[in-house]
C-alpha positions in Angstrom: 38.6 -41.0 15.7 37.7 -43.9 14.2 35.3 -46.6 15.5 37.5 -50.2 14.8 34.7 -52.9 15.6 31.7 -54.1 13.9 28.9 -52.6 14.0 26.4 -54.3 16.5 29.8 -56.2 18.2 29.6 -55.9 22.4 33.0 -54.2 23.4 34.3 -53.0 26.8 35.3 -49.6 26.3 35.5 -46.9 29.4 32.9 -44.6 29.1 30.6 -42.1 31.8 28.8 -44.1 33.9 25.0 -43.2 33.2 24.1 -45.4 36.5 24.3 -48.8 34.9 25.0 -52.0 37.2 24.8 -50.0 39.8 28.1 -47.5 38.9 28.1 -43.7 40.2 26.6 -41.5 37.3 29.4 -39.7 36.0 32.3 -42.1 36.8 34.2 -43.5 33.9 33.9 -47.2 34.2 34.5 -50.1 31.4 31.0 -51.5 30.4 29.8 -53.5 28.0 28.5 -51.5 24.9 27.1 -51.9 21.7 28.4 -49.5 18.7 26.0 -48.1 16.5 25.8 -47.3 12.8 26.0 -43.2 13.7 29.3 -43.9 15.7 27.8 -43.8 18.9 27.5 -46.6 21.5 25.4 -48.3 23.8 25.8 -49.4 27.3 24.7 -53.0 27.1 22.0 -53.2 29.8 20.8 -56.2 32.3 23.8 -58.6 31.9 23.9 -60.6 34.6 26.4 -60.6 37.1 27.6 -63.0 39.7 28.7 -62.5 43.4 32.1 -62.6 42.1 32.1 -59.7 39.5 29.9 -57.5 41.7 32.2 -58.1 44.2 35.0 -57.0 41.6 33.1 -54.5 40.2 32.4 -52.9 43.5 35.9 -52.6 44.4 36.9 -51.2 41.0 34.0 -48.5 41.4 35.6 -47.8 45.1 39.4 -47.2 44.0 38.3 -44.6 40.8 36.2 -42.6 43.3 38.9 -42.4 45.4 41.5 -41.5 42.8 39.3 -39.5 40.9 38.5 -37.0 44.9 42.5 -37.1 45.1 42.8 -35.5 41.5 40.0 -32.9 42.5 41.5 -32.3 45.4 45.0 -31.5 43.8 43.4 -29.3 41.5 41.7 -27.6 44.3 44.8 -26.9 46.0 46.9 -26.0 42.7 47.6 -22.1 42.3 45.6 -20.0 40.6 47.5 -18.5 37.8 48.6 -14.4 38.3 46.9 -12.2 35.3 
């Protein structure tokens, strides 16, 4: 896949969450990042955010956690295939 910005550009793009603004570890989440020259990216750190976004942000964060248990718990529940 190829990377479609310029280099150095901020982008939202949906990537694992490494803990950033406060964002579960793990959770895919749009942030701002950063591309780099070896085709990897950046989360953009310390923007700052106002009462609004949080509040926007927080809700977001709420609903993929919840989807994302739902789709684990599918797949729990999904049978095992016979070998």
């Amino acid at each position: 896949m190829g990377w479609f910005c310029w280099q150095g550009t901020m982008v939202s793009m949906a990537v694992p969450s490494d803990g950033s603004y406060g964002i579960e570890e793990g959770l895919i989440y749009s942030f701002p990042v950063r591309n780099k020259p070896d085709h990897t990216y950046e989360i953009i750190k310390d923007l700052p955010i106002d009462d609004f976004s949080r509040e926007k942000m927080d809700i977001t964060q709420k609903e993929l956690v919840e989807e994302k248990n739902m789709a684990m718990s599918a797949c729990e529940n999904w049978p095992s295939p016979k070998l």
